[in-house]
C-alpha positions in Angstrom: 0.0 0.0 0.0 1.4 3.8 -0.7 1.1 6.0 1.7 1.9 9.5 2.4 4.8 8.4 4.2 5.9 6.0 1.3 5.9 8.9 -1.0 7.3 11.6 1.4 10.0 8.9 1.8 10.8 8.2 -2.0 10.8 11.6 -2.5 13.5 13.0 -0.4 15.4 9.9 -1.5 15.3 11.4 -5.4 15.7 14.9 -4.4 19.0 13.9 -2.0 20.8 12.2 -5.4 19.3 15.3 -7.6 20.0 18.4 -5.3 24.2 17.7 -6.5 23.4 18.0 -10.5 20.1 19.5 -10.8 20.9 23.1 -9.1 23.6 24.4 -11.9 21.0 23.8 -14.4 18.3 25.8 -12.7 19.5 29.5 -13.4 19.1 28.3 -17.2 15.5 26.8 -16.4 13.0 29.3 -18.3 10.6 31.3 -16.9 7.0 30.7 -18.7 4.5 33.6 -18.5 0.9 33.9 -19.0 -2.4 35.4 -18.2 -5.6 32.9 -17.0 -9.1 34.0 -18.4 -9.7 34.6 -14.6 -7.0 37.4 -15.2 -4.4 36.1 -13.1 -1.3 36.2 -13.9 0.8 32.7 -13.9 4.8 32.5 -13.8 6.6 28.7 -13.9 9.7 27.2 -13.9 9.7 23.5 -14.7 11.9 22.0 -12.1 11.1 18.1 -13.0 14.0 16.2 -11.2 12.1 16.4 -7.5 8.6 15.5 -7.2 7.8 18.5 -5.4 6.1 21.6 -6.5 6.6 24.9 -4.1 3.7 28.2 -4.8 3.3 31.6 -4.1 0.2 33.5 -5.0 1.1 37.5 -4.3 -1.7 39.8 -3.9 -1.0 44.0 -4.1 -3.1 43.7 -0.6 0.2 44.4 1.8 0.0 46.9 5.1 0.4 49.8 2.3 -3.3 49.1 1.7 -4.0 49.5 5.7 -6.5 52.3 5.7 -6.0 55.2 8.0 -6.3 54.4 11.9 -6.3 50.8 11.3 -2.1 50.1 11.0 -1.9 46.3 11.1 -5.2 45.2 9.1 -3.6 43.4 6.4 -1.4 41.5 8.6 -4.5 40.4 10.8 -5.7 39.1 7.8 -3.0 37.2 7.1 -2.5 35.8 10.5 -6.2 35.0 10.8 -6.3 33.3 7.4 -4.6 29.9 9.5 -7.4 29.9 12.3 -10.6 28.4 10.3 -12.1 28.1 7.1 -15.8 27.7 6.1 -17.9 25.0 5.4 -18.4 23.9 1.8 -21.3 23.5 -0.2 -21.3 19.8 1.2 -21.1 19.8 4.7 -20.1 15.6 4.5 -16.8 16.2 2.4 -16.4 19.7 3.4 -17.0 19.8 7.1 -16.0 23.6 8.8 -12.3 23.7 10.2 -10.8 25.3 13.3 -7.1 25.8 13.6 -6.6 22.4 15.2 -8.5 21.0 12.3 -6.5 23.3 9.8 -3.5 22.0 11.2 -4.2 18.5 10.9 -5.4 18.5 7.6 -2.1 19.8 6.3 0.0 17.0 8.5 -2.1 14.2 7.3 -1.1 15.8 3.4 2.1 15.7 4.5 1.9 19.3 2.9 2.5 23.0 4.2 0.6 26.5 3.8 1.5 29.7 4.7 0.4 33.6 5.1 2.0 36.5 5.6 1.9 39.9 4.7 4.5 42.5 4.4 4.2 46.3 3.2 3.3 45.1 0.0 2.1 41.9 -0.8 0.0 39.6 1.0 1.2 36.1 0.4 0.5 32.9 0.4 2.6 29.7 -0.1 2.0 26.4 -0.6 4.1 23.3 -1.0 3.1 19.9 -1.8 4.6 16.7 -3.3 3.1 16.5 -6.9 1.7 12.7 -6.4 -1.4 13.6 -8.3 -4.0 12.7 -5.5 -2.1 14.5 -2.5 -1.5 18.0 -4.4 -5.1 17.6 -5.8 -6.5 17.3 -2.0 -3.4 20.3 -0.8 -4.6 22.6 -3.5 -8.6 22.3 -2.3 -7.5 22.5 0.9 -5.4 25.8 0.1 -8.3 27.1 -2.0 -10.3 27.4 1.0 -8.3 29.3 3.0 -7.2 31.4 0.0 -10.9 31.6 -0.8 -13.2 31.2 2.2 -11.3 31.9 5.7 -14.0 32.1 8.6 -12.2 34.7 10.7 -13.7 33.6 13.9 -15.1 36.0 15.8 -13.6 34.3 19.0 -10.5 34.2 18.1 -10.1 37.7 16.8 -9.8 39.3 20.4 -7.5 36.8 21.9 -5.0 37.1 19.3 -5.6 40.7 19.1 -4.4 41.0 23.0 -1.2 38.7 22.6 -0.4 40.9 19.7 -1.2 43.9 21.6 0.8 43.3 24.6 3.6 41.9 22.0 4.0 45.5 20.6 3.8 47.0 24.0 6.6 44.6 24.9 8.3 45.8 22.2 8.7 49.3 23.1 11.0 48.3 26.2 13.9 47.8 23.8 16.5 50.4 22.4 15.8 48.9 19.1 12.4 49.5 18.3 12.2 52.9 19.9 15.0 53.2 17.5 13.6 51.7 14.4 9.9 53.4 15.0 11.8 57.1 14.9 13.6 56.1 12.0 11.0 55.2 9.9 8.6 57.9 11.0 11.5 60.6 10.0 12.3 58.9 6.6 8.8 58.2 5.3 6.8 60.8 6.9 3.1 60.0 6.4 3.5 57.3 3.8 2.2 53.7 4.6 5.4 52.5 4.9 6.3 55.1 8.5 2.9 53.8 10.1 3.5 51.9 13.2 0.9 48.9 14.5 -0.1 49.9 17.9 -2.5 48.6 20.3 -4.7 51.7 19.5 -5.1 50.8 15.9 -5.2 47.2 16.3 -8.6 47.7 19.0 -10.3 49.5 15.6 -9.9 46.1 13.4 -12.9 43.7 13.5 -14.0 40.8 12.0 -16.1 42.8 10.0 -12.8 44.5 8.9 -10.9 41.8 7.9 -13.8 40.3 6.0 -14.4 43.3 3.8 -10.3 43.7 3.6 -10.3 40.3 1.8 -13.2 40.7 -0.4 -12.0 44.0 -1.7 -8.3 43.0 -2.2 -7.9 39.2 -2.8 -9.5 38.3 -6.3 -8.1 36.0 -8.8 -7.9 39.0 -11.4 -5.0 40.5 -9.3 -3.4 37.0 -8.2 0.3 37.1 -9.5 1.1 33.7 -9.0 4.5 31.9 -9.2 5.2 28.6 -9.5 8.2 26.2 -9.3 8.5 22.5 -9.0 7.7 19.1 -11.0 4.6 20.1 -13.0 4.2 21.0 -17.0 2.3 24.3 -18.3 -1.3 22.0 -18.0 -0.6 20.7 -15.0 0.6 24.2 -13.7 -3.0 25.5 -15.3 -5.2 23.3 -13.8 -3.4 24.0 -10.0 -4.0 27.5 -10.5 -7.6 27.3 -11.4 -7.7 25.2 -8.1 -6.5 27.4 -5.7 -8.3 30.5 -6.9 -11.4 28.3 -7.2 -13.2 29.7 -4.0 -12.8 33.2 -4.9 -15.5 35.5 -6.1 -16.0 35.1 -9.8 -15.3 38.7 -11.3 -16.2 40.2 -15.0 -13.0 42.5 -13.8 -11.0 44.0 -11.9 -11.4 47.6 -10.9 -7.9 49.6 -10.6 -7.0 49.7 -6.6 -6.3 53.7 -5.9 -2.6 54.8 -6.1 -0.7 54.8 -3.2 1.7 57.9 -2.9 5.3 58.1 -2.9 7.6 58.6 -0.5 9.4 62.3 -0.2 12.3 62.9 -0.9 14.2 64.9 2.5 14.3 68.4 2.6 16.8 68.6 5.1 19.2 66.6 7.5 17.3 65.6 10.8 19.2 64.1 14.0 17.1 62.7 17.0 18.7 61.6 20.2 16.7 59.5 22.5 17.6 59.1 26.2 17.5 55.3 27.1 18.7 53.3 30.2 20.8 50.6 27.7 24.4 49.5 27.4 24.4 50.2 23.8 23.8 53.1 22.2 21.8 52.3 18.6 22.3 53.7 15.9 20.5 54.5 12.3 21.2 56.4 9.8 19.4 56.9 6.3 17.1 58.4 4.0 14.3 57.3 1.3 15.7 54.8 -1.0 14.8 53.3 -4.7 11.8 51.2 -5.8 13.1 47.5 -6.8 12.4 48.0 -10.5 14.6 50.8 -10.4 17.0 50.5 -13.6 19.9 51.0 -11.3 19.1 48.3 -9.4 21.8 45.5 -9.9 24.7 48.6 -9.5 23.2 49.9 -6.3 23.3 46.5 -4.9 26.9 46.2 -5.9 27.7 49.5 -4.1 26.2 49.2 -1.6 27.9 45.6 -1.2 31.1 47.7 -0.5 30.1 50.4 1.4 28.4 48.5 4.4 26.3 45.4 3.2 29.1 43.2 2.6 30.2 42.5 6.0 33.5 42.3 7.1 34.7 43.2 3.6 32.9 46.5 3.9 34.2 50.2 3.5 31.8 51.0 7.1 33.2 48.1 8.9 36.9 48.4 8.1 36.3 52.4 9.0 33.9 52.0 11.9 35.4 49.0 13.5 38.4 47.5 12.6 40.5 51.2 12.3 38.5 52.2 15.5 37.1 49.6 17.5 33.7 51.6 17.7 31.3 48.8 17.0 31.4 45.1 16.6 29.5 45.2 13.3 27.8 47.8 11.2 25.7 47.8 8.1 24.1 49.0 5.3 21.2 47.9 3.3 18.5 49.3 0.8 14.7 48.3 1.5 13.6 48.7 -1.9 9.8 47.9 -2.7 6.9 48.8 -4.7 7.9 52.5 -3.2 11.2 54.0 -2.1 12.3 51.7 0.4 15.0 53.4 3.3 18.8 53.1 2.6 19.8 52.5 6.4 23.1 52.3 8.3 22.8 50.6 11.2 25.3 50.0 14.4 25.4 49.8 18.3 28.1 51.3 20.0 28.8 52.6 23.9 26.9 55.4 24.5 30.1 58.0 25.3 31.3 57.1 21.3 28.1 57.1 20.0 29.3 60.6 18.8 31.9 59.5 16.9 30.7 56.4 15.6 28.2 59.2 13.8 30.8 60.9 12.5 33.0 58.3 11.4 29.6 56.7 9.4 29.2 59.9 7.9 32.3 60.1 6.2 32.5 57.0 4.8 29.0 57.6 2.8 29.9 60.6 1.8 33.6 59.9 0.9 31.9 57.1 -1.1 29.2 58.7 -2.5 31.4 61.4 -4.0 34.6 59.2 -5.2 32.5 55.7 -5.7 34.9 52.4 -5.7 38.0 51.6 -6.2 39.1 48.9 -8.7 40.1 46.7 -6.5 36.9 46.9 -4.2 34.6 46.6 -7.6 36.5 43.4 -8.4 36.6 41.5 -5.3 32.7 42.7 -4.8 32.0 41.0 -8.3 33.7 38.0 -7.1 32.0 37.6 -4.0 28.5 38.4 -5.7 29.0 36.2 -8.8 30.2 33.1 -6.7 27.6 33.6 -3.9 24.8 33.4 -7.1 24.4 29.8 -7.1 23.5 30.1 -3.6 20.5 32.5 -4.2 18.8 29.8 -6.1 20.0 25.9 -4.6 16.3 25.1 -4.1 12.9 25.0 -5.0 11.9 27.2 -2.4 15.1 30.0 -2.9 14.3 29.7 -6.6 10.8 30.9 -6.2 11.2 33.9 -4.1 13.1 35.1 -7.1 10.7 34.1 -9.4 8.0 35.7 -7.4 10.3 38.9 -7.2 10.6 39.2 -10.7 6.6 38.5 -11.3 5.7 40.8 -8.5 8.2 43.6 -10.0 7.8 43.0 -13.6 11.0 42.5 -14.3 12.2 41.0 -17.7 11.9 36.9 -17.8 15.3 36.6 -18.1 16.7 38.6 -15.2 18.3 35.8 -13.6 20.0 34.5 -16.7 21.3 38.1 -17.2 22.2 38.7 -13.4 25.8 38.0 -13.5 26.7 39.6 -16.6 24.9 42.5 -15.6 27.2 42.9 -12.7 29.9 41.8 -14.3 29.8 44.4 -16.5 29.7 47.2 -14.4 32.2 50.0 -13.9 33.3 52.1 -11.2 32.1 55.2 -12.9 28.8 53.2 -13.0 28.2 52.4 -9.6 29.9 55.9 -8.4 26.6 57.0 -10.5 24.3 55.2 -9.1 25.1 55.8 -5.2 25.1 59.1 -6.1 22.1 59.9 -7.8 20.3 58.4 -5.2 21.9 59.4 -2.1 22.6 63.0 -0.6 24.6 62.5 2.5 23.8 66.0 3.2 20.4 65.3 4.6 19.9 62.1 6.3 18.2 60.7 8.7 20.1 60.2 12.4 19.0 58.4 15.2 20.2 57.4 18.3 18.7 55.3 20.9 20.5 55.0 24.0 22.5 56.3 27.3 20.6 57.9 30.4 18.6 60.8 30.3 
């Protein structure tokens, strides 16, 4: 008899003796694109060597879509999403589901499912082994909870406390006091600055969620990606599966624009008394969107300026010269808007001063000058040979996919990665870092020593 186990078993028997000679192939693996009648839009990669098959279904329904006074919406519907589905048309087959219930379901499929949401996507994932009957059963199982979550009414407040007294937590480290000025001085007003708070989470009900997931989660405005063991029909019919429970639609009204993200008018410096041993740090300012053409030579710049680790400009300046801080970083948080460029550090509070100072310099020294040789080529090195990593599984493979569905990019940006970086220039990424960043009127925060 074949059971689930059986199958789990033989599978991760393949996939051990295919991982070695299957992952060089799959940057080369093409991307297949199309549109479903239902108006979603479909992206695959036929990965046929393990019988597994890993989905992400992206809707434009992330916590920029939070409406005003109610921070945190879209992430209560994502978090609620795992706590109970409806019953089906037929009660016998399709009984009602609790969390417990949820739960077991996906254990007996030997399957998993997952929700999330961050500023701009909501998300969920689904992976299944592609033995015919158990992805059949994992994709109805998915569809409701993509489709018909119940939201239970009960529920809804106890989670709501935890959460609540999470946040509250929360706000007795240096970190987030730190973090919540930063973003509230770098994106203003914008979706992106707006803080979950206990406040706004007590103005989300039921009612809330339920109209949040009627208005943004159609199959219309599904992007969904897929990668695993499954052709372009097979990949068809799994799609029209999991948006099965969803509203059928004759279209898909245009969702309002969200606004962007100022640009600073002028430098801004906070310091925040806190009883900590460290002093943090932050500095930064509005960023790039990730389909910003510049994209690939930012990331290479800012590789050497602070997000490269040890190897960095920051952390050869900030900490091996001067012993100010045991790391430091650098890092853009591009998205569908202008994600924050952010230098980060923790220092003792008396050099906290300096450790400023010294940051400062270095991103404005860079910023003016750009690279040397030397730093361009061993950042090349470390980015092309680090590539293969980016992509050794199913799953790693997929979040690129996703990223490129999600951010339009062309169908072939992963083939084209590496020679795009390889053939950039100094002049080229001097450029870049300084089109988009003006030292001059950053962001500063710092959390940390008594008041």
């Amino acid at each position: 008899m074949i059971t689930i186990k059986n199958i789990a078993a033989r599978a991760l028997l393949i996939s051990a003796g295919a991982i070695f000679y299957s992952n060089s192939a799959w940057a080369l693996l093409p991307i297949q694109h199309w549109t479903e009648g239902s108006g979603a839009k479909v992206y695959l990669v036929e990965s046929p060597v393990i019988p597994m098959v890993d989905v992400q279904i992206d809707f434009d329904a992330g916590s920029r879509r939070d409406p005003a006074g109610q921070s945190g919406l879209a992430s209560a519907v994502a978090a609620m999403a795992s706590k109970g589905v409806k019953a089906g048309r037929d009660t016998s087959t399709e009984p009602a589901l609790d969390e417990n219930g949820l739960g077991e379901a996906w254990a007996d499929l030997g399957a998993s499912f997952e929700v999330a949401a961050d500023n701009d996507r909501l998300q969920y994932s689904l992976r299944s082994l592609t033995d015919p009957p158990l992805l059949d059963k994992a994709a109805r199982l998915a569809a409701r909870q993509i489709g018909e979550p119940s939201f239970p009414a009960d529920v809804w407040p106890r989670d709501r406390a935890r959460w609540s007294a999470s946040i509250k937590e929360s706000l007795t480290r240096p970190a987030t006091v730190a973090n919540h000025a930063f973003e509230a001085a770098v994106y203003g007003s914008h979706p992106y600055g707006v803080q979950t708070t206990a406040e706004t989470l007590a103005r989300i009900s039921v009612a809330d969620m339920q109209a949040f997931h009627t208005q943004h989660i159609g199959a219309c405005r599904a992007k969904v990606s897929i990668v695993g063991a499954v052709s372009r029909t097979q990949a068809q019919a799994l799609v029209a599966t999991l948006l099965s429970r969803l509203p059928v639609s004759t279209g898909c009204a245009p969702l309002p624009p969200v606004g962007e993200i100022a640009a600073l008018a002028a430098p801004a410096e906070q310091n925040i008394p806190f009883t900590s041993a460290q002093a943090h740090v932050l500095i930064g300012q509005p960023g790039f969107q990730r389909r910003d053409p510049d994209f690939v030579a930012l990331l290479v710049g800012n590789h050497i300026l602070g997000g490269g680790g040890f190897v960095s400009r920051l952390t050869n300046e900030v900490r091996e010269k001067r012993g100010l801080s045991y790391s430091v970083y650098s890092y853009f948080a591009a998205g569908m808007h202008a994600g924050a460029f952010t230098v980060g550090l923790q220092t003792r509070p008396d050099q906290a001063a300096q450790a400023v100072k010294v940051s400062r310099d270095v991103i404005a020294r860079f910023v003016a000058e750009g690279p040397t040789e030397a730093e361009l080529r061993a950042a090349k090195d470390n980015l092309i040979g680090g590539f293969a990593l980016r992509i050794d599984s199913n799953k790693k493979l997929l979040g690129n996919v996703a990223n490129i569905a999600w951010n339009e990019l062309p169908l072939d940006y992963l083939d084209q990665w590496t020679k795009k970086v390889e053939a950039l220039t100094v002049a080229d990424v001097r450029a870049a870092m300084a089109k988009k960043l003006q030292p001059e009127r950053m962001v500063t925060v710092v959390v940390g020593g008594k008041p």
